[in-house]
C-alpha positions as CSV (number, residue, x, y, z in Angstrom):
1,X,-19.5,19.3,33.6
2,X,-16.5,17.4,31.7
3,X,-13.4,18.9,31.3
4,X,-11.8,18.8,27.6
5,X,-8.7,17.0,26.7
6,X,-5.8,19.1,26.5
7,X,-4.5,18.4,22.7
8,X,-1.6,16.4,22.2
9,X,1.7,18.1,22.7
10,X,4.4,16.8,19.6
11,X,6.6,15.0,21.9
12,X,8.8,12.1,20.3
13,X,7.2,9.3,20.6
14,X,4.5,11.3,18.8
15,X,6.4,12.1,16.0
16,X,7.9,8.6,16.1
17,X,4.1,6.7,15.8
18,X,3.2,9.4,12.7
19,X,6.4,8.4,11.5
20,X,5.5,4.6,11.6
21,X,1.9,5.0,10.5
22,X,3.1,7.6,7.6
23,X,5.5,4.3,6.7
24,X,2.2,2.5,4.7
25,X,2.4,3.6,2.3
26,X,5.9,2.4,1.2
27,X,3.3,-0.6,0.5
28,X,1.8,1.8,-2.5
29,X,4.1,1.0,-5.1
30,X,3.9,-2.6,-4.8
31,X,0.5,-2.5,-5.3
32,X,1.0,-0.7,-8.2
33,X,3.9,-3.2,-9.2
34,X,0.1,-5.8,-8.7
35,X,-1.1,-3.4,-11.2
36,X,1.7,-4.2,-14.0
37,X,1.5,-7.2,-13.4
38,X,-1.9,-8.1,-14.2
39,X,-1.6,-5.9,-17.7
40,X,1.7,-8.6,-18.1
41,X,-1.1,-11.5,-17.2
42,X,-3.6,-10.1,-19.8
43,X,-0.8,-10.1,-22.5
44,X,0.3,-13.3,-21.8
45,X,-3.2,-14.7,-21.7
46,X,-4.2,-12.9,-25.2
47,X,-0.9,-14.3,-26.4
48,X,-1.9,-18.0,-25.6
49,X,-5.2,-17.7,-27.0
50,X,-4.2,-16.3,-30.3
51,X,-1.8,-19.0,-30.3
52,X,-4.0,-21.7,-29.6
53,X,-6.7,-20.2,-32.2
54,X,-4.8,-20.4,-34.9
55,X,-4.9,-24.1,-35.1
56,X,-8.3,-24.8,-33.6
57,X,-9.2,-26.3,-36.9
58,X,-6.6,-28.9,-36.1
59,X,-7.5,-29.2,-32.4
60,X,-8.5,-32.4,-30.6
61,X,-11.4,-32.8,-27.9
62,X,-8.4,-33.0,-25.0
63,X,-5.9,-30.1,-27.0
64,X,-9.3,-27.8,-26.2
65,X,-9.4,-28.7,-22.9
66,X,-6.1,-28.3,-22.2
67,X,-6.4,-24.7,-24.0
68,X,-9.1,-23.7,-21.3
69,X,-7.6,-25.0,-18.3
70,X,-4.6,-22.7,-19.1
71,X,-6.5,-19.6,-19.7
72,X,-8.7,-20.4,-16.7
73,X,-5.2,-21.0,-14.7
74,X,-4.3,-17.6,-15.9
75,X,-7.3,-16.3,-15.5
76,X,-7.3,-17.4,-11.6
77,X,-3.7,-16.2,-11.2
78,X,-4.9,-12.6,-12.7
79,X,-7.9,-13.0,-9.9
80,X,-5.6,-13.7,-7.3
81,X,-3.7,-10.7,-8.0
82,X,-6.6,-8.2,-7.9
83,X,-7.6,-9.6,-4.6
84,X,-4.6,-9.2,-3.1
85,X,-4.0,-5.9,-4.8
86,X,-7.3,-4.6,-3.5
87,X,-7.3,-6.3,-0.4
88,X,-3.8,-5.4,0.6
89,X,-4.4,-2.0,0.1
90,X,-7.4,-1.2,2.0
91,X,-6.2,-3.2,5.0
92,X,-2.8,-2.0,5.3
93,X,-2.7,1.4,3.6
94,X,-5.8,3.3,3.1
95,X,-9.4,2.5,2.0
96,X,-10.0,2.6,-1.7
97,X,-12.8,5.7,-2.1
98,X,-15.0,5.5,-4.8
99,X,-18.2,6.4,-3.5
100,X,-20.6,4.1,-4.2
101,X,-19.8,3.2,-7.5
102,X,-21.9,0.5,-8.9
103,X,-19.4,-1.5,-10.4
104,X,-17.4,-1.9,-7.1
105,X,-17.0,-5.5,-6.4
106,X,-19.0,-6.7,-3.0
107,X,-16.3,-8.4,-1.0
108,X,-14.1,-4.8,-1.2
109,X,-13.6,-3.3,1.7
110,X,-14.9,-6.6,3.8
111,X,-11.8,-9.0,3.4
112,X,-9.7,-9.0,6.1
113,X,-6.4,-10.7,6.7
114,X,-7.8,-13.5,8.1
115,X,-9.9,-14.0,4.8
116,X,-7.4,-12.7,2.6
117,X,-4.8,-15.7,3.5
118,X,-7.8,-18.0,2.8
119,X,-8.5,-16.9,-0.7
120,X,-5.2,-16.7,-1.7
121,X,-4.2,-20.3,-0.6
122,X,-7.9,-21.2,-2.4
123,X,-6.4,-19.6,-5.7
124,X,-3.1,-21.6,-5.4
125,X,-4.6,-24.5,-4.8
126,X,-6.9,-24.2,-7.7
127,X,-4.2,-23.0,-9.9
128,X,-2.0,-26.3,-8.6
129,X,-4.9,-28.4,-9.2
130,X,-5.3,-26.9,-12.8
131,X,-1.7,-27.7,-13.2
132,X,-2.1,-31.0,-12.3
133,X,-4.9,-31.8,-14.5
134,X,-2.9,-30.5,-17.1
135,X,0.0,-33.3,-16.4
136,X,-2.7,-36.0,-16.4
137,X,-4.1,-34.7,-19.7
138,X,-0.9,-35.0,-21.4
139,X,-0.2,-38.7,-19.8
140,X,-0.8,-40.5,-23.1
141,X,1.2,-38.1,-25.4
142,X,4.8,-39.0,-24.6
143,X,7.3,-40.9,-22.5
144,X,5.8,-40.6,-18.7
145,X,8.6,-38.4,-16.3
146,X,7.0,-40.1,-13.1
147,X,9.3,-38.1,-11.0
148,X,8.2,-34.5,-12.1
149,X,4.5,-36.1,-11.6
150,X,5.3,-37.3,-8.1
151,X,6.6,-34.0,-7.0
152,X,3.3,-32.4,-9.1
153,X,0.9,-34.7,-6.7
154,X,3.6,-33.7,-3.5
155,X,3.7,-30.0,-4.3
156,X,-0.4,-29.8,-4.5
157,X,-0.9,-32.0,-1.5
158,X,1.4,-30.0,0.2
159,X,-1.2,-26.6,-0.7
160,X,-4.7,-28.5,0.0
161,X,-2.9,-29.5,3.4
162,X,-1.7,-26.6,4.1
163,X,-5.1,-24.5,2.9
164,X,-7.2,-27.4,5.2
165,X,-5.1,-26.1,8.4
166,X,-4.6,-22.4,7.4
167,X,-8.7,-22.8,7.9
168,X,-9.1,-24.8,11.0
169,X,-6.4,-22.5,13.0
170,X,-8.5,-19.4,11.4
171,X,-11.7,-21.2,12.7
172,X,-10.3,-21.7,16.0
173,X,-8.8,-18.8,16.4
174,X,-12.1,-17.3,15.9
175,X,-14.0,-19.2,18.8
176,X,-11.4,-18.6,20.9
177,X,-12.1,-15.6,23.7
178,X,-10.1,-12.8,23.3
179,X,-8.4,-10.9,26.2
C-alpha cells in the first residue's frame, strides 16, 4: 500500500519560488509593448506604400523594386515581431489558449528557445540582406559613399557569421549527451 505525500507546508523558500515563478509575468507588458509595435509597423508600412503609389506612373523598373524590397523588409521586421511576441510568451510566461482555433499558426506552441534565437537571427539577416540590396540598387544614382557600403557588407557579414555559428553550437549542443 503507498503512503500519500503529506502537502507542502508554506515554508519560505516556498513562498520565495511562488514568488519567483509569479515574477513572469513582469514579461506581459513587453509583449504587449510587441503588440504596439507591430500596429506602429503596419502604419509605417501603409504609409510607404501610399507614398510610393502615388507616383507609380512615374516609376522605373529598379524604383519598383526598390519599393518591394522595403515593404518586404518591413514586412519581415513585422514577422519577426510576432514570432518573438508569440514565442516569447508561451515559453516564458504562459501558453497562449485558444483551443483549437483553426487559424492558429502551426509552429505556436512548438518554438522553443533554441529555435526561437535561430529565427530571429534568420529575420535579421534577411532584413540586412534586403538592406543591402537596397544600397546596391541605388549604386548608379549618385556619388558612391564606399565607407557606409563597406560597413553595410561588414555589418551583414557579421549576422550571416554569427547566424552560421548560432546554428552549429545549437546543432552540437543537441548531439551532445545530457547529464
Amino acid at each position: 500500500m503507498s503512503e500519500e505525500p503529506s502537502p507542502r507546508r508554506p515554508t519560505p523558500e516556498h513562498w520565495l519560488e511562488m514568488t519567483l515563478f509569479s515574477s513572469r509575468w513582469v514579461m506581459a507588458p513587453f509583449y504587449l509593448g510587441l503588440a504596439v509595435s507591430l500596429v506602429a509597423m503596419l502604419y509605417v508600412f501603409l504609409c510607404e506604400l501610399g507614398g510610393e503609389l502615388w507616383h507609380i506612373a512615374h516609376m522605373s523598373g529598379e524604383s519598383a523594386i526598390l519599393m518591394g524590397l522595403s515593404l518586404i523588409d518591413l514586412s519581415l521586421a513585422a514577422n519577426l515581431i510576432l514570432i518573438v511576441m508569440f514565442s516569447g510568451y508561451e515559453n516564458f510566461v504562459s501558453k497562449i489558449d485558444i483551443g483549437s482555433h483553426e487559424d492558429r499558426p502551426a509552429w505556436m506552441g512548438t518554438v522553443d528557445f533554441s529555435g526561437l534565437k535561430l529565427r530571429l537571427v534568420a529575420s535579421i539577416v534577411a532584413i540586412s540582406a534586403i538592406s543591402l540590396l537596397r544600397t546596391f540598387m541605388k549604386l548608379g544614382d549618385g556619388p558612391l559613399d564606399e565607407a557606409q557600403l563597406k560597413w553595410r557588407v561588414v555589418i551583414h557579414l557579421t549576422f550571416v557569421s554569427s547566424g552560421v555559428l548560432l546554428a552549429l553550437m545549437d546543432l552540437l549542443s543537441s548531439r551532445s549527451t545530457r547529464h
